[in-house]
Backbone atoms as SQL, in Angstrom:
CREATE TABLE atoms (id INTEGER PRIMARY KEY, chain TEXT, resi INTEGER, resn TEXT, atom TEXT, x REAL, y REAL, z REAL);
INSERT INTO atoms VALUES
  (1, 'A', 1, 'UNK', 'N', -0.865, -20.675, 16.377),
  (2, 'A', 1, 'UNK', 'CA', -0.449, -19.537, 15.585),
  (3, 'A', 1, 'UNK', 'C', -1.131, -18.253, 16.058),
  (4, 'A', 2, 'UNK', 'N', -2.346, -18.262, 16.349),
  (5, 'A', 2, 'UNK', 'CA', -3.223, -17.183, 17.149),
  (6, 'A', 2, 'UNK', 'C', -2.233, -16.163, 18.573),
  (7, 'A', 3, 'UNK', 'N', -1.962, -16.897, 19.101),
  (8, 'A', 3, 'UNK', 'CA', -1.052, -16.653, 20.127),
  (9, 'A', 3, 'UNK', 'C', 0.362, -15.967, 19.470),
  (10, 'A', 4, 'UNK', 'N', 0.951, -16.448, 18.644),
  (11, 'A', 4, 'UNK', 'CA', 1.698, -15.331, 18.368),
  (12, 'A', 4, 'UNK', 'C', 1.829, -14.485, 17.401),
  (13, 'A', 5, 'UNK', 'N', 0.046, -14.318, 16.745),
  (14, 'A', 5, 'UNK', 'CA', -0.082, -13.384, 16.356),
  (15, 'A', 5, 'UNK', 'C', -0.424, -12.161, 17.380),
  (16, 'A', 6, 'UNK', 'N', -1.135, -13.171, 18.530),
  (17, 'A', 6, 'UNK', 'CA', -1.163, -12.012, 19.318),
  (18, 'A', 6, 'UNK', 'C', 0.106, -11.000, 20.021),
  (19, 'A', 7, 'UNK', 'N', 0.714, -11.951, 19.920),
  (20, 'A', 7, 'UNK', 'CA', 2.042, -11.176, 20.949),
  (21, 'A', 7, 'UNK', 'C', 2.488, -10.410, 19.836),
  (22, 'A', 8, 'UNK', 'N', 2.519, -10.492, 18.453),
  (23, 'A', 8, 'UNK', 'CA', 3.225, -9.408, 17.655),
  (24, 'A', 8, 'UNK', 'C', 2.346, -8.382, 17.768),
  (25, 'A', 9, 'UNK', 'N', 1.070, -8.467, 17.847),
  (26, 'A', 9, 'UNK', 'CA', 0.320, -7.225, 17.586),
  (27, 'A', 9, 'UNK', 'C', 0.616, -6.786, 19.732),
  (28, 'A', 10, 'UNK', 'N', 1.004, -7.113, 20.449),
  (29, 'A', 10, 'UNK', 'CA', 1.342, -6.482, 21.492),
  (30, 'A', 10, 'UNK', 'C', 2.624, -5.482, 21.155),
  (31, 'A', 11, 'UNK', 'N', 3.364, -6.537, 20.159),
  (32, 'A', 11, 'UNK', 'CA', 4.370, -5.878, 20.418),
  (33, 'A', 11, 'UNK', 'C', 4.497, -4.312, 19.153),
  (34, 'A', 12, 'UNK', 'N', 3.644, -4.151, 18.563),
  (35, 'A', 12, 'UNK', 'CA', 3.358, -3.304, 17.642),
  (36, 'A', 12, 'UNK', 'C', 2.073, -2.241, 18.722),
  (37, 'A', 13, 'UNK', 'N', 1.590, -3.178, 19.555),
  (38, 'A', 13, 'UNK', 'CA', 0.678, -1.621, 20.215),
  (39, 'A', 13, 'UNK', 'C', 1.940, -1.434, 21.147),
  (40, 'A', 14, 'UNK', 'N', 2.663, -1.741, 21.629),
  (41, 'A', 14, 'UNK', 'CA', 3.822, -1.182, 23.112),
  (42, 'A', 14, 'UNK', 'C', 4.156, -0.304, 21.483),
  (43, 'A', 15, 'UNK', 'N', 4.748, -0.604, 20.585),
  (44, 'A', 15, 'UNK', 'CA', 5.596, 0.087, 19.715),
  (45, 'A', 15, 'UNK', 'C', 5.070, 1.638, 19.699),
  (46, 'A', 16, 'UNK', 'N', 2.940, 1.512, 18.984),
  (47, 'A', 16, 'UNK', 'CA', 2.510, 2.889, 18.933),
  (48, 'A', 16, 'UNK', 'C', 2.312, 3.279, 20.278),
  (49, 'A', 17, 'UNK', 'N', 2.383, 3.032, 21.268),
  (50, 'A', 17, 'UNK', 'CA', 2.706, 3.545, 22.243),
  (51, 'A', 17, 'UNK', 'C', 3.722, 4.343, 23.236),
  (52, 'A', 18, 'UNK', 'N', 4.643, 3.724, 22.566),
  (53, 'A', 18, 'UNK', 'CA', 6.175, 4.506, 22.421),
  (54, 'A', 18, 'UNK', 'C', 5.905, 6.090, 22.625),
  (55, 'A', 19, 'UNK', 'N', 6.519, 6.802, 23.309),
  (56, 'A', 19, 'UNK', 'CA', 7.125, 8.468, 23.215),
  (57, 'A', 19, 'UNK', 'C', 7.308, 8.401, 21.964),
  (58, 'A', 20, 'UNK', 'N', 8.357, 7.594, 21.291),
  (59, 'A', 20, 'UNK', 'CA', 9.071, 8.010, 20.132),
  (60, 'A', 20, 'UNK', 'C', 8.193, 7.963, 19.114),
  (61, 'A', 21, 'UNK', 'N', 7.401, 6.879, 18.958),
  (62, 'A', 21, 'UNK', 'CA', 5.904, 6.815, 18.217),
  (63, 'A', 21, 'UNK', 'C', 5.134, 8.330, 18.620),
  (64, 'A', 22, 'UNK', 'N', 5.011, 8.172, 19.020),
  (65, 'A', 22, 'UNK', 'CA', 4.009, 9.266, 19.419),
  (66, 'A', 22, 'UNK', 'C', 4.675, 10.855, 18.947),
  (67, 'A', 23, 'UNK', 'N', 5.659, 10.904, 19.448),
  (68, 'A', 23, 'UNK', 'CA', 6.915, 12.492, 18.634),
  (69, 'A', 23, 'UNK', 'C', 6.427, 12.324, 17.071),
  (70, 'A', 24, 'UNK', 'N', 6.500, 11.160, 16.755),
  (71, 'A', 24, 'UNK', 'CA', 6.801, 10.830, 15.300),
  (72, 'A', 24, 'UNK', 'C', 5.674, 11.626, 14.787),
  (73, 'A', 25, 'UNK', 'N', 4.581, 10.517, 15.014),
  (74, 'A', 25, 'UNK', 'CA', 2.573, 11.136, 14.509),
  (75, 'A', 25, 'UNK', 'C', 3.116, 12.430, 14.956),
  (76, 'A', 26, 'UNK', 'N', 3.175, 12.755, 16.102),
  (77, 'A', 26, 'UNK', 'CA', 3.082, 14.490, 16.218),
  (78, 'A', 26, 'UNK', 'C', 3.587, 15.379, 15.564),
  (79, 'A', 27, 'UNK', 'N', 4.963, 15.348, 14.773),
  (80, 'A', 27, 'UNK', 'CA', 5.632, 16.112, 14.415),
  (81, 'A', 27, 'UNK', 'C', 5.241, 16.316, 12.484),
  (82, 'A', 28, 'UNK', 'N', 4.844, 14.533, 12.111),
  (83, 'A', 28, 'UNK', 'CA', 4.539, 14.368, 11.100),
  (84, 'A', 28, 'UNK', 'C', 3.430, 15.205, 11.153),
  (85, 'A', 29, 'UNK', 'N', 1.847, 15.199, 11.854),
  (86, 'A', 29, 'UNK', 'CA', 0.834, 15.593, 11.604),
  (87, 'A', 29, 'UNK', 'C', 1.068, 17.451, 11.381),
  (88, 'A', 30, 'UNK', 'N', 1.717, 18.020, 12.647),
  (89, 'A', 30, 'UNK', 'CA', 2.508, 19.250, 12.259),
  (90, 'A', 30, 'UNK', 'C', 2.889, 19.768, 10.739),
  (91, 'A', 31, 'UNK', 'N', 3.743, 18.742, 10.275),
  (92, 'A', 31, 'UNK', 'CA', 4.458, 18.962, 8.920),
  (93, 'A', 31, 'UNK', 'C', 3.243, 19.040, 7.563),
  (94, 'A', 32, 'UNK', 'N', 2.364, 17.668, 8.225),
  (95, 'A', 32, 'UNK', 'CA', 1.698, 17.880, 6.812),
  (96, 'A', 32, 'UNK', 'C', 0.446, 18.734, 6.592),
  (97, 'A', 33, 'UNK', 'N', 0.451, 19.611, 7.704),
  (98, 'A', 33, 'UNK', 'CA', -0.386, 20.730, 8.132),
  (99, 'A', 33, 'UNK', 'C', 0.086, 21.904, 7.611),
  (100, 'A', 34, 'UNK', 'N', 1.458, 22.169, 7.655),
  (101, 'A', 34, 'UNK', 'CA', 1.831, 23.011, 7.864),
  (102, 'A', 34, 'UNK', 'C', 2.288, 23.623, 5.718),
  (103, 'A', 35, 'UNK', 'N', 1.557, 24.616, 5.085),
  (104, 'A', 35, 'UNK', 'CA', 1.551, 24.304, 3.686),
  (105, 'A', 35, 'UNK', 'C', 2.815, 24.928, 2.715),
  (106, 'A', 36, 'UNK', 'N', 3.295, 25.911, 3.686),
  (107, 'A', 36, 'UNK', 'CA', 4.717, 26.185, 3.129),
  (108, 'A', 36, 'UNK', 'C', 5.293, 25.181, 2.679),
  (109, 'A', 37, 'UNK', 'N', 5.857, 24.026, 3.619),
  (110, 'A', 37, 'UNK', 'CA', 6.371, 22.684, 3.680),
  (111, 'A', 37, 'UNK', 'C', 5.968, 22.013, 2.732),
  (112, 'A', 38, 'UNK', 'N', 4.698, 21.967, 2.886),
  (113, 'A', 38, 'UNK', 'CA', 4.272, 20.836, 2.085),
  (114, 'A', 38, 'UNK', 'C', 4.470, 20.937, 0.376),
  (115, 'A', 39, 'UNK', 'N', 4.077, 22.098, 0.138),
  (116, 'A', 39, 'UNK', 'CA', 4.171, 22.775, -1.142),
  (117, 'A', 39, 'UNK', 'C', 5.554, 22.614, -1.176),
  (118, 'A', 40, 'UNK', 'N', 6.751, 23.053, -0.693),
  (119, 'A', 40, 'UNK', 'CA', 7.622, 22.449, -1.546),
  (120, 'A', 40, 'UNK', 'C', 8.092, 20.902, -1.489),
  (121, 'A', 41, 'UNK', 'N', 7.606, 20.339, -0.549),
  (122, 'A', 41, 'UNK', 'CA', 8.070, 18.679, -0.673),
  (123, 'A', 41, 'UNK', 'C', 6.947, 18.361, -2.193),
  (124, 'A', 42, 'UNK', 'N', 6.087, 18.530, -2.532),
  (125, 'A', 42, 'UNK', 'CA', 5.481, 18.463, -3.259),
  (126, 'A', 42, 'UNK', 'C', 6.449, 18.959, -4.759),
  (127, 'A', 43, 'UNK', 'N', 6.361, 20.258, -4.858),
  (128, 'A', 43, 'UNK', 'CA', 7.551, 20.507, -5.666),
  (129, 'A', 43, 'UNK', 'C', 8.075, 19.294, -5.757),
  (130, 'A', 44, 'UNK', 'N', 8.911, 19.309, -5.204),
  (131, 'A', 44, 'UNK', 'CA', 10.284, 18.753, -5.374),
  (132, 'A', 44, 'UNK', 'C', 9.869, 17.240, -5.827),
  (133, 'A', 45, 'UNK', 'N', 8.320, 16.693, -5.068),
  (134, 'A', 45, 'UNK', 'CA', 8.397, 15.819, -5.928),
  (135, 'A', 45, 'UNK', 'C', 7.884, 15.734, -7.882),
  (136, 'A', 46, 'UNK', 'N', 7.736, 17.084, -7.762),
  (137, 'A', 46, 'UNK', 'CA', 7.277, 16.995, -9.405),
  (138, 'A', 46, 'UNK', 'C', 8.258, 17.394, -10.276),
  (139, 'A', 47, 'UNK', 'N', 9.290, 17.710, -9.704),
  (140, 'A', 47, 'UNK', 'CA', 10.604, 18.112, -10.615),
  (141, 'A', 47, 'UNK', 'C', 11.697, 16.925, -9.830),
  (142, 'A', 48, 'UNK', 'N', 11.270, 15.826, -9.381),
  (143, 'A', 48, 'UNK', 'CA', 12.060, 14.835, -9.508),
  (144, 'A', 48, 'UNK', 'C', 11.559, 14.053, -10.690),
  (145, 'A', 49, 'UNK', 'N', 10.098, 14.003, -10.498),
  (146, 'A', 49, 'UNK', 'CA', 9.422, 13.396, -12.020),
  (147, 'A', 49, 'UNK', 'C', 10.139, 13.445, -13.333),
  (148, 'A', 50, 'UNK', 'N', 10.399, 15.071, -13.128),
  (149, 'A', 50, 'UNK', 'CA', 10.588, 15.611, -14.188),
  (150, 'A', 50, 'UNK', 'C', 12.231, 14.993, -15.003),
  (151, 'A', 51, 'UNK', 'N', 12.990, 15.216, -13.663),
  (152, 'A', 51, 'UNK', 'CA', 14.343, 14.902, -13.594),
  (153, 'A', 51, 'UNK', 'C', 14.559, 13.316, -14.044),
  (154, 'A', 52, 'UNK', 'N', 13.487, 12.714, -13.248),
  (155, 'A', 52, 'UNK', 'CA', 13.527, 11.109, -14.129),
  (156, 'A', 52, 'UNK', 'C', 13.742, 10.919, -15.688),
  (157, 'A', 53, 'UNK', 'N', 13.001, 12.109, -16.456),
  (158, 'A', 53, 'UNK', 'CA', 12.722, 11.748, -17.624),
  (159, 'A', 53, 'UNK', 'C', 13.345, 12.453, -18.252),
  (160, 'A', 54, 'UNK', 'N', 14.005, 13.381, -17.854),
  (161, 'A', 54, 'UNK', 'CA', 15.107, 14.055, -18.826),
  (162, 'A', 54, 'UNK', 'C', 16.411, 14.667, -18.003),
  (163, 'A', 55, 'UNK', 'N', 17.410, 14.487, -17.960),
  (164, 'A', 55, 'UNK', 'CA', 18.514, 14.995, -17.688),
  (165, 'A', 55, 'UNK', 'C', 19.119, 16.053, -17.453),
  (166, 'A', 56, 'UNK', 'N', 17.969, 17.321, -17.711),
  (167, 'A', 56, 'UNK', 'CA', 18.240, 18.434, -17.300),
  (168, 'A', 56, 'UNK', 'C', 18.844, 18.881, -15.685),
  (169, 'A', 57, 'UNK', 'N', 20.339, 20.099, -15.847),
  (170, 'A', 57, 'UNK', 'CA', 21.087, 20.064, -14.956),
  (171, 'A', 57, 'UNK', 'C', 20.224, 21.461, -14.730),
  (172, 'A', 58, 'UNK', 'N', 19.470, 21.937, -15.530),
  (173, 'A', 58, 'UNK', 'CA', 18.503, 23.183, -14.334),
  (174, 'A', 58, 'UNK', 'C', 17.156, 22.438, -13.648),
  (175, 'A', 59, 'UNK', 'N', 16.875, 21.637, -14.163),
  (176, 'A', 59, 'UNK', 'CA', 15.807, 21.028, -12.902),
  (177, 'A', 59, 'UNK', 'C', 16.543, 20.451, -11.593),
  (178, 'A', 60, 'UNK', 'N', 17.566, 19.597, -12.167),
  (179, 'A', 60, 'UNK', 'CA', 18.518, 19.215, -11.021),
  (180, 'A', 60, 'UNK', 'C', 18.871, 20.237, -9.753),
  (181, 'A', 61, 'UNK', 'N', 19.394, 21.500, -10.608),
  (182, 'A', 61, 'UNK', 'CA', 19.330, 22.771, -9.499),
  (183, 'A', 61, 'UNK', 'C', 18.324, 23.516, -9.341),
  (184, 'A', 62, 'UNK', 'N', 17.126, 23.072, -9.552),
  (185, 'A', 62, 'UNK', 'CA', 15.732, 23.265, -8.869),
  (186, 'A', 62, 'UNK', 'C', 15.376, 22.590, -7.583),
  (187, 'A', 63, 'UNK', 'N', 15.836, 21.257, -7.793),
  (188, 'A', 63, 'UNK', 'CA', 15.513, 20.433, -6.786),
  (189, 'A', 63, 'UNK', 'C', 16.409, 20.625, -5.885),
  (190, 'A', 64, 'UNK', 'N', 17.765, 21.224, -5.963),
  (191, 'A', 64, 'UNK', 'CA', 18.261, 21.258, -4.770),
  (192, 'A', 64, 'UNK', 'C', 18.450, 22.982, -4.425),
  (193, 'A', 65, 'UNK', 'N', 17.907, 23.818, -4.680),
  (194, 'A', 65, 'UNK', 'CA', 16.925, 24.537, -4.375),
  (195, 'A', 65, 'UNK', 'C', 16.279, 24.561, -2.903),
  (196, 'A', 66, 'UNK', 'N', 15.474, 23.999, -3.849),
  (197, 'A', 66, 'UNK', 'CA', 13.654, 23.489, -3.250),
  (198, 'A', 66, 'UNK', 'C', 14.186, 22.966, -1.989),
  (199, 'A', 67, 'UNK', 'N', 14.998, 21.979, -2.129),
  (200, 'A', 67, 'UNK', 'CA', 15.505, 21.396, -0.822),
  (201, 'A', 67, 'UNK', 'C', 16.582, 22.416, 0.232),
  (202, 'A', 68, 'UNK', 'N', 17.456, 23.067, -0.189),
  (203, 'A', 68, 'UNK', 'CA', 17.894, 24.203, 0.838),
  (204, 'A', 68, 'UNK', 'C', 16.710, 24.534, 1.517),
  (205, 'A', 69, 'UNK', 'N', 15.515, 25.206, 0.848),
  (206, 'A', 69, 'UNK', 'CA', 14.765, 25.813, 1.513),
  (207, 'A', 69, 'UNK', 'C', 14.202, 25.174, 2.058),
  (208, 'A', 70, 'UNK', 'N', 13.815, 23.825, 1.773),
  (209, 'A', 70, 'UNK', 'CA', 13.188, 22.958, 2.945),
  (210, 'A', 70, 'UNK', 'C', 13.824, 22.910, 4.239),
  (211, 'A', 71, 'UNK', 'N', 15.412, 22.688, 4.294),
  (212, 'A', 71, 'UNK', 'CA', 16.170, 22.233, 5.181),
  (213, 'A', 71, 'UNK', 'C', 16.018, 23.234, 5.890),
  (214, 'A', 72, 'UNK', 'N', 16.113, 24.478, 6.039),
  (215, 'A', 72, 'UNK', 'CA', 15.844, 25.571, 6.616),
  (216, 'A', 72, 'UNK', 'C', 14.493, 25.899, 7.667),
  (217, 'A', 73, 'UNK', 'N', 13.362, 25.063, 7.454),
  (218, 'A', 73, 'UNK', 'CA', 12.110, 24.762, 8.223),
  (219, 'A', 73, 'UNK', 'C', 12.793, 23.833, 9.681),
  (220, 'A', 74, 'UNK', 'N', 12.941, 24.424, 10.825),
  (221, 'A', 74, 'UNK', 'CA', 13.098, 23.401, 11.865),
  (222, 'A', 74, 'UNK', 'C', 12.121, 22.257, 12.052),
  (223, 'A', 75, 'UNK', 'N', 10.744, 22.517, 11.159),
  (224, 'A', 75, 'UNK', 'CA', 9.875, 21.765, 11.594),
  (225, 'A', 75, 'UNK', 'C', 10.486, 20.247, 10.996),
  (226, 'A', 76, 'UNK', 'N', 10.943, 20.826, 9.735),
  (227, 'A', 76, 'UNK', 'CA', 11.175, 19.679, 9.169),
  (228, 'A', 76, 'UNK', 'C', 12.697, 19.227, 8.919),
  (229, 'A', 77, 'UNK', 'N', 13.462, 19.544, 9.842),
  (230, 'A', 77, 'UNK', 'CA', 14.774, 18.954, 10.809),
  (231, 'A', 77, 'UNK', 'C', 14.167, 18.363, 11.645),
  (232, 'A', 78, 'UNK', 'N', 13.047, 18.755, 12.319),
  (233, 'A', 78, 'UNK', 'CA', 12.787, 17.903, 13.553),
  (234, 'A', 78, 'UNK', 'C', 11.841, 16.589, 13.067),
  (235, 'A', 79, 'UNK', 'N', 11.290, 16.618, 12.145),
  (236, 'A', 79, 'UNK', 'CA', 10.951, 15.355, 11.561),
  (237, 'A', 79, 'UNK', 'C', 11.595, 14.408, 10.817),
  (238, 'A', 80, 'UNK', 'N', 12.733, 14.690, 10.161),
  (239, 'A', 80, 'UNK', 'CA', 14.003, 13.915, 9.923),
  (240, 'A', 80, 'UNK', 'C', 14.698, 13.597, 10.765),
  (241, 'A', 81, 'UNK', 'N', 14.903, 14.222, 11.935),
  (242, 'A', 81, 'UNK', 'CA', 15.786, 13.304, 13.523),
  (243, 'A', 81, 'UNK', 'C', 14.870, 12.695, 13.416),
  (244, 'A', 82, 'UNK', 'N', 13.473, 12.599, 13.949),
  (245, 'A', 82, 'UNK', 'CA', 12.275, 11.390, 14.770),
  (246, 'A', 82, 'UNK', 'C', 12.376, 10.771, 13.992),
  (247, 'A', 83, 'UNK', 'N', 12.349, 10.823, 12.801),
  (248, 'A', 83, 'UNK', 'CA', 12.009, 9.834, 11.593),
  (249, 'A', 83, 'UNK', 'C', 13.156, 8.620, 11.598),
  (250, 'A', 84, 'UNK', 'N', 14.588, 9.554, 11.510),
  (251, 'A', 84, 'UNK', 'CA', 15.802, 8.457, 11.662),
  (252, 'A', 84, 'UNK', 'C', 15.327, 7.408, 12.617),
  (253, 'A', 85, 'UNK', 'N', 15.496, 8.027, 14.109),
  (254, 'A', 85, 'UNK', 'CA', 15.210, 7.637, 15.081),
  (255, 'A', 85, 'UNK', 'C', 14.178, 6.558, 15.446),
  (256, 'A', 86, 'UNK', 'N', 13.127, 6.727, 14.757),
  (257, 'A', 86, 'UNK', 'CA', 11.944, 5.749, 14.651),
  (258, 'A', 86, 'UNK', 'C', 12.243, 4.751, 13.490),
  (259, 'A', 87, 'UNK', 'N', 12.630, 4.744, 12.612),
  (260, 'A', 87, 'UNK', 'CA', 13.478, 3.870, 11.834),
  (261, 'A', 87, 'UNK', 'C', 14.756, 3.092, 12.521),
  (262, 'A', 88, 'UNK', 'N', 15.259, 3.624, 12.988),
  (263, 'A', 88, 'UNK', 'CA', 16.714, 2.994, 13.535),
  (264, 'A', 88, 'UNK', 'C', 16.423, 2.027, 14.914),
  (265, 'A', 89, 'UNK', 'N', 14.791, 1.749, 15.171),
  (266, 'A', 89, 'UNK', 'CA', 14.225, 1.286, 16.375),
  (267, 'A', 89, 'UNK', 'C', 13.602, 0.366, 15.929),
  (268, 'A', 90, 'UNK', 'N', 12.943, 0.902, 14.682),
  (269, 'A', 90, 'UNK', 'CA', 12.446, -0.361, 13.507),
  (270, 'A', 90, 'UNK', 'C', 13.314, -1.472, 13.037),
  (271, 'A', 91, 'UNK', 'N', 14.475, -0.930, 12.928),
  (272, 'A', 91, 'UNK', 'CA', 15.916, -1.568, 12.055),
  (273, 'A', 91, 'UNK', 'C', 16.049, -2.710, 13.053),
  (274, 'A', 92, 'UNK', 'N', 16.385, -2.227, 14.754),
  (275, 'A', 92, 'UNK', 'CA', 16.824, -3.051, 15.521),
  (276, 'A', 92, 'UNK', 'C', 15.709, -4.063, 15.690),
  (277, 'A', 93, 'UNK', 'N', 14.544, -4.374, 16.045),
  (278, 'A', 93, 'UNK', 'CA', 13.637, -4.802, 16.040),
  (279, 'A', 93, 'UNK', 'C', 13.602, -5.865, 14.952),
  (280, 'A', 94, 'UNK', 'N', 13.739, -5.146, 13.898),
  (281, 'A', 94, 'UNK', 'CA', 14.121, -5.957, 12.268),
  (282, 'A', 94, 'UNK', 'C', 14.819, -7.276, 12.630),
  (283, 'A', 95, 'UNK', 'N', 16.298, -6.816, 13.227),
  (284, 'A', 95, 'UNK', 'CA', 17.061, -7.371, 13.167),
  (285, 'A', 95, 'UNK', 'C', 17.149, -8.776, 14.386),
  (286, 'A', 96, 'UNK', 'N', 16.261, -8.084, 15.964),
  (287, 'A', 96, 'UNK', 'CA', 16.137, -9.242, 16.629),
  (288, 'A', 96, 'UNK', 'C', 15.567, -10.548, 16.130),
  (289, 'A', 97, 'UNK', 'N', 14.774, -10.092, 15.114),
  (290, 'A', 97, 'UNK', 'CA', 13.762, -11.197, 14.838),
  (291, 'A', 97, 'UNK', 'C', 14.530, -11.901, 13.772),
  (292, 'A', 98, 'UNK', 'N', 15.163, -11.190, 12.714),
  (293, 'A', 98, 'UNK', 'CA', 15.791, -11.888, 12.081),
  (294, 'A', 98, 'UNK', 'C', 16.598, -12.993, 13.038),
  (295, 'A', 99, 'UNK', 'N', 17.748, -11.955, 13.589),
  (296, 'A', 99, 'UNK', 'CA', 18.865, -13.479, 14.397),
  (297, 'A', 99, 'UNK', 'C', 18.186, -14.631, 14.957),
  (298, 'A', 100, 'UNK', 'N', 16.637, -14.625, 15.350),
  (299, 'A', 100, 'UNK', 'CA', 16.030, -15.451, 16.448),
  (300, 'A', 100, 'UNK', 'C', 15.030, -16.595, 15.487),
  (301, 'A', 101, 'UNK', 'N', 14.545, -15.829, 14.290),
  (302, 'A', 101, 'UNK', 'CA', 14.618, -16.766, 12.816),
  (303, 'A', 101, 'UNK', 'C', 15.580, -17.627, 12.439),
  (304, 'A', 102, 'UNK', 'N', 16.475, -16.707, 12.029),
  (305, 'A', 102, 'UNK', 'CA', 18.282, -17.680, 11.908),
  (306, 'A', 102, 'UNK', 'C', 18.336, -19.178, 12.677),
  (307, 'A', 103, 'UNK', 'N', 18.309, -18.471, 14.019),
  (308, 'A', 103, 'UNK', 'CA', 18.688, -19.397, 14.914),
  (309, 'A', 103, 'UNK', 'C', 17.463, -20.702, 15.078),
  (310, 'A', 104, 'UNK', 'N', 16.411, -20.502, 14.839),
  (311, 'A', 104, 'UNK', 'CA', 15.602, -21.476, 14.683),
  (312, 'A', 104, 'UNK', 'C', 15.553, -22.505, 13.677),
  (313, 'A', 105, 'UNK', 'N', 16.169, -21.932, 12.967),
  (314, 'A', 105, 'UNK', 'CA', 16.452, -22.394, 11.678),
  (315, 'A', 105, 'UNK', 'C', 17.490, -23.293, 11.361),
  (316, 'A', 106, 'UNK', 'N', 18.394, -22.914, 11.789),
  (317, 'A', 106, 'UNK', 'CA', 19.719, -23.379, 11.970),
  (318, 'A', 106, 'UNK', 'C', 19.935, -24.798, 12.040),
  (319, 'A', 107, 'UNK', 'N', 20.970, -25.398, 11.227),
  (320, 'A', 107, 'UNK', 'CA', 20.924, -27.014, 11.493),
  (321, 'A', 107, 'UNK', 'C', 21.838, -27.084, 11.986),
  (322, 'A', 108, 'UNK', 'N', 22.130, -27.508, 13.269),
  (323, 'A', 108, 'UNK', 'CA', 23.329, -27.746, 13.584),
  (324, 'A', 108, 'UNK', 'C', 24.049, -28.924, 13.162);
């Protein structure tokens, strides 16, 4: 079992090793530096709070608001592509292991 714990943790350092890993930390560390941004992702998460607990249609158009103006930061367009992107690499990955589970599994 040692052995392929090791090879997963290879395959998780090739992963942070990745360009795309690496864009990711970079762009993230950028974002959560950066306090314009942050302050309103913050917002927005305290008037989603808010929105949980009561139904109000002016907090609702607070939050999407808050979010125009987010969308408007390239910084943070460019961390929603990497992010997809690094997710959608995760997904596939997900998914090899699943089919190769399956298939081990499998009674014929």
């Amino acid at each position: 079992m040692n052995n392929i714990e090791n090879k997963i943790d290879e395959l998780f350092d090739e992963l942070e090793d990745s360009k795309l890993y690496k864009d990711y930390v970079k762009v993230k560390e950028n974002l959560e530096n950066n306090s314009e941004i942050m302050s309103l992702i913050n917002d927005i998460k305290r008037y989603q709070k808010i929105s949980a607990n009561n139904k109000d249609k002016s907090v609702d158009d607070k939050i999407k608001c808050l979010y125009n103006k987010l969308n408007h930061y390239p910084l943070y367009q460019s961390y929603l592509i990497i992010k997809e992107e690094l997710e959608e690499e995760l997904f596939m990955i997900k998914e090899v292991f699943e089919k190769y589970f399956k298939m081990m599994l499998k009674i014929n």
